[in-house]
C-alpha positions in Angstrom: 88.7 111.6 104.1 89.2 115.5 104.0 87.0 117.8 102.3 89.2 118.7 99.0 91.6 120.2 97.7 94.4 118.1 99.3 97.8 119.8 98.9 101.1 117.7 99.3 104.7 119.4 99.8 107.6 117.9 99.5 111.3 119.7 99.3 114.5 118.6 96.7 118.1 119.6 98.1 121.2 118.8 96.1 124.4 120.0 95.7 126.6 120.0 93.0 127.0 115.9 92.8 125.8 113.8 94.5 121.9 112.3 95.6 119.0 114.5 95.9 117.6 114.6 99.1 113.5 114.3 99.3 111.7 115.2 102.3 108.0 116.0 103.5 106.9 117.2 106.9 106.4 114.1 109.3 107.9 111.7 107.1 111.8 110.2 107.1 113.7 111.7 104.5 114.4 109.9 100.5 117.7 109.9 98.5 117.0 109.9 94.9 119.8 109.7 91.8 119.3 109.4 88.3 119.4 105.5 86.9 121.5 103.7 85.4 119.7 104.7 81.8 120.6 108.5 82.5 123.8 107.8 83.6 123.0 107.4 87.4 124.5 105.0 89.4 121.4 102.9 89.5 121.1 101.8 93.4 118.7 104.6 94.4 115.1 105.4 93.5 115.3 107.9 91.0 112.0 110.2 89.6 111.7 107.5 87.0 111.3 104.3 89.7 109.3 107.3 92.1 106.3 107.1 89.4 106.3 103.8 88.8 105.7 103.0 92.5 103.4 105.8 93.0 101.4 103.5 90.7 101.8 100.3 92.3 101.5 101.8 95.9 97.7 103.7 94.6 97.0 100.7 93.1 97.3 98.3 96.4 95.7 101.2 98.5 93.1 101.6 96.1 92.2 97.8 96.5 92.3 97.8 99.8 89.7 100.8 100.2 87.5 99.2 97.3 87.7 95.5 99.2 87.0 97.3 102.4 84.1 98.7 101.4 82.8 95.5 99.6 83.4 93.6 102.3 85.6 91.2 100.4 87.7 89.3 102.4 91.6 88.9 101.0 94.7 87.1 102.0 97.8 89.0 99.9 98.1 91.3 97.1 101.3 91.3 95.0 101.6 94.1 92.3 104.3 94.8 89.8 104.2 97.9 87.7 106.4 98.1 84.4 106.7 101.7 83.1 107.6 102.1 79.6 109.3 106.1 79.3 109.3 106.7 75.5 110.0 109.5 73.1 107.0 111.0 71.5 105.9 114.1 69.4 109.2 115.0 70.3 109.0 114.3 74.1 110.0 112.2 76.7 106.9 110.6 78.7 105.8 107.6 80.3 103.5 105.8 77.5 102.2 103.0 79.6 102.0 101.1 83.1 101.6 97.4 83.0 99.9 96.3 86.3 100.1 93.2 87.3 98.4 91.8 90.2 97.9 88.3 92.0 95.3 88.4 94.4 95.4 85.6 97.3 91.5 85.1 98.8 90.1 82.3 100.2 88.3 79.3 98.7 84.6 80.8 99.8 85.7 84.0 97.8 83.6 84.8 94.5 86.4 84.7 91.5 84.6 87.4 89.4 83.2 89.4 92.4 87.2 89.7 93.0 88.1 90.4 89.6 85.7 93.0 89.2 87.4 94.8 92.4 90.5 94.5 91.0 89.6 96.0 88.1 87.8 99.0 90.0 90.8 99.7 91.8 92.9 100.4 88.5 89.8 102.5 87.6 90.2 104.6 91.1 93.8 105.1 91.2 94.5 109.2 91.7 98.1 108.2 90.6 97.2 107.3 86.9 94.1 109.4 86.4 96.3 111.5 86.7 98.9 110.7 84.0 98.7 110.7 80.4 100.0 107.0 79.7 97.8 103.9 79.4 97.3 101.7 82.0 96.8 97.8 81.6 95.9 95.3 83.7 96.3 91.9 84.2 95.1 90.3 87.4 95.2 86.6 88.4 92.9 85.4 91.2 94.3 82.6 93.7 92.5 81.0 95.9 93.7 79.6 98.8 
């Protein structure tokens, strides 16, 4: 890893109507739109479905690293993130993400030893240390 501060750019170009286009040095370029709840047409990511899978995206990289260095060996991880955007003290803001994530290991694999990673991973993630909303998680351990 680089010695921090990291600093991330990215650009947002829009006319009128119409998507927004997202882009970063090095990396292809995003359409966005608003959904379907804001009056969007719903078939694009939009800022909402953007922060919702910067959770589940930290959350499975986070693993990874953790598992990595533990040496625990894993088959497949599936992880599906609900945000809940809600009005409160006047404002809207996400007020939780709901993680959850089925872990494939094999047999051999210590259940709890795995659990306890999984849990460390939704401790770790940047993404929602760095929000306000709660995070929960509930992870299911299969073994192969």
């Amino acid at each position: 890893m680089q010695d921090l501060p990291h600093r991330y750019s990215v650009t947002a170009a829009a006319t009128t109507d119409g998507d927004v286009r997202l882009g970063s040095d090095g990396i292809s370029d995003l359409l966005s739109a608003p959904p379907r709840e804001f009056g969007g047409p719903g078939d694009k990511w939009s800022p909402e479905t953007l922060l919702v899978g910067a959770v589940a995206d930290c959350f499975v990289l986070s693993f990874r690293a953790i598992a990595r260095a533990s040496k625990l060996p894993w088959d497949a991880l599936n992880c599906e993130v609900e945000g809940t955007l809600d009005k409160t003290e006047g404002v809207m803001r996400f007020t939780s993400f709901d993680v959850k994530a089925t872990l494939e290991v094999p047999a051999e694999v210590n259940e709890d030893l795995a659990r306890r990673i999984l849990a460390k991973a939704e401790r770790s993630c940047l993404i929602t240390n760095s929000l306000s909303g709660e995070t929960h998680l509930d992870a299911t351990v299969v073994r192969a």
